[in-house]
N, C-alpha and C positions, 0 to 999 in steps of 0.2 A: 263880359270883360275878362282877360286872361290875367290869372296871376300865380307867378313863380312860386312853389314851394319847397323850393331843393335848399338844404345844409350843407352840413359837410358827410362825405361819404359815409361816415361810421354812420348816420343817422336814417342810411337809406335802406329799407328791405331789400330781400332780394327782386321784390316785384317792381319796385320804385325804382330799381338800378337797372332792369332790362329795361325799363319804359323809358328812361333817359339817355340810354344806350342807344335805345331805334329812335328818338326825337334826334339826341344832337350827331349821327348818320345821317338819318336825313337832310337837316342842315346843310349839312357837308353834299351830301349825295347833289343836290339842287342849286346850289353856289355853282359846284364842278357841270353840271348838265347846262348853265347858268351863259358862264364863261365861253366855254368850249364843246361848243354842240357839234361841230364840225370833225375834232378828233374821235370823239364817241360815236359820232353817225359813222364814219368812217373805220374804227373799233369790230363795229357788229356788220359792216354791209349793210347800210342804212344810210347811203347818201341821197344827198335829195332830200332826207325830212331829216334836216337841221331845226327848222320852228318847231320842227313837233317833239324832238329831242329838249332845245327851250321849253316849250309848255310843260312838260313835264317836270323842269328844273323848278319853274315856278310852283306846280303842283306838290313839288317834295317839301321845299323852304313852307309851304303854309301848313303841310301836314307833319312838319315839325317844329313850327308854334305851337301848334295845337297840341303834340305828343307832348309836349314841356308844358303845357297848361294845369291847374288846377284838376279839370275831368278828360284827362285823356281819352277819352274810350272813344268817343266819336271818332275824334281825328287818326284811331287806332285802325281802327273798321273803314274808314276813309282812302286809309294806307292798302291795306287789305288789298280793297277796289282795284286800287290805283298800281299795285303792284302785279293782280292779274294781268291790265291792260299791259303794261312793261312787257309781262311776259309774251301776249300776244304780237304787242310788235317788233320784239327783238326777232322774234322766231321768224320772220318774215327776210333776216340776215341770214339764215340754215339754206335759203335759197339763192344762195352768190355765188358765182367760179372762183373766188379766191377759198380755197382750201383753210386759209390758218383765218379768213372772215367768219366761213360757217363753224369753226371750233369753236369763237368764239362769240358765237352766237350760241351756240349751246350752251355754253357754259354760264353766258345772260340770262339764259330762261331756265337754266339749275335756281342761278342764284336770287332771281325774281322770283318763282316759288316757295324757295327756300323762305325767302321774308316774308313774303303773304301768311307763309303757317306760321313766322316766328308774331306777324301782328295781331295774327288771331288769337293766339295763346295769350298775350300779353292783354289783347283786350279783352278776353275771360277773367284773366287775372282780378282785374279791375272790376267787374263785373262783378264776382265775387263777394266786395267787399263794397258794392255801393257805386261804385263809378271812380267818386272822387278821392283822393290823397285824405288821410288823415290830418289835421295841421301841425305845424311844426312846431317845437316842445318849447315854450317858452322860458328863458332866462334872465328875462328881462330886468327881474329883482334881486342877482345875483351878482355880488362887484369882489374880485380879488385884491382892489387898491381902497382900502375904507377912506386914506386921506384924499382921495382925487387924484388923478391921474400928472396933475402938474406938478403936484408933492410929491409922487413917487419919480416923476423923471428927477426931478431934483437933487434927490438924496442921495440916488445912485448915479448922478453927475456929480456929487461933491463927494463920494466914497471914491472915486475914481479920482480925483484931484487931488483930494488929502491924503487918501490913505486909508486902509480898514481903519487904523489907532483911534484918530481924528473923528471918523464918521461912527465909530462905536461910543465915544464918549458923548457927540450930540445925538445920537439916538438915544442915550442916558437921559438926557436932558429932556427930551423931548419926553418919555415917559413920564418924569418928574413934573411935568408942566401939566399934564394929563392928569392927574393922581391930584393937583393942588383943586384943579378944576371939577375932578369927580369926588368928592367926599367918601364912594363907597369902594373905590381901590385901598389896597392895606401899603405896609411903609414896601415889604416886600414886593410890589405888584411895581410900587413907583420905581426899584431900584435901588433902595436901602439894604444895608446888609441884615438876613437874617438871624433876629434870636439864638441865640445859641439855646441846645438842649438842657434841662437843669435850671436855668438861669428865671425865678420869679419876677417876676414887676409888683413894685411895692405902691 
């Protein structure tokens, strides 16, 4: 069973972020091969195998499930595979009469290469440490709004309507009402003017 464990970027190593880097490409890469098999086949000098351009779109979109998954490595190594093949049948475009087809056919089986070593590295990475992702750091018992979230929209909808004046005297208040209800706040805490220095209590 696949399960996502991306945050937000600050939270991603550098090895979590190449490996979500080559998942959601591939994505991309297998939508685009998906769609349009016929510009790409056409691209490298590869007409005629439009399906097989397809199948491969298919083959990228699951091997970039899989790279987003919890244990990437398989679908890392999978890539690897699957990016040799690329390479072998781009290469099979270096043999067209169009001139600006076999460039860019070369230049297909650079960049097919080029990714097979960036999957392999990536799926060492992983390797490394186990396979799978660490889990993602939980904050679940962490809240910035103590009164609840409807209380806080609120108060800064009527600060906004009255006025700072307005909304700093019922914040007063609302301390006061806090302080009646906790016995262990002092008059200070509720909003009372402090003691002066000097001054005993008899």
């Amino acid at each position: 069973m696949m399960a996502w464990k991306y945050g937000s970027d600050s939270s991603l190593t550098a090895a979590d972020a190449l490996v979500r880097g080559i998942g959601l490409f591939s994505l991309g890469l297998g939508v685009a091969e998906l769609v349009a098999p016929g510009k790409i086949a056409r691209t490298f000098g590869l007409e005629g195998k439009e399906n097989i351009v397809r199948a491969f779109g298919a083959r990228e979109i699951a091997g970039g499930v899989g790279t987003l998954s919890i244990n990437p490595q398989p679908a890392l190594w999978a890539r690897f595979a699957g990016d040799l093949m690329d390479a072998a049948t781009v290469a099979l475009g270096t043999r067209s009469d169009d001139e600006e087809k076999r460039r860019n056919a070369w230049i297909g089986v650079g960049a097919a290469v080029g990714f097979a070593a960036l999957d392999a590295f990536a799926a060492t990475l992983m390797a490394k440490r186990g396979g799978e992702r660490p889990p993602p750091a939980d904050y679940s018992d962490r809240s910035g709004l103590p009164k609840g979230v409807e209380a806080s929209r609120g108060y800064y909808r009527e600060k906004r309507e009255k006025g700072p004046a307005v909304a700093s005297r019922d914040a007063r208040k609302d301390r006061t009402h806090s302080s009646d209800a906790d016995p262990a706040r002092t008059e200070t805490d509720a909003g009372q003017a402090p003691i002066p220095a000097g001054v005993s209590i008899g």
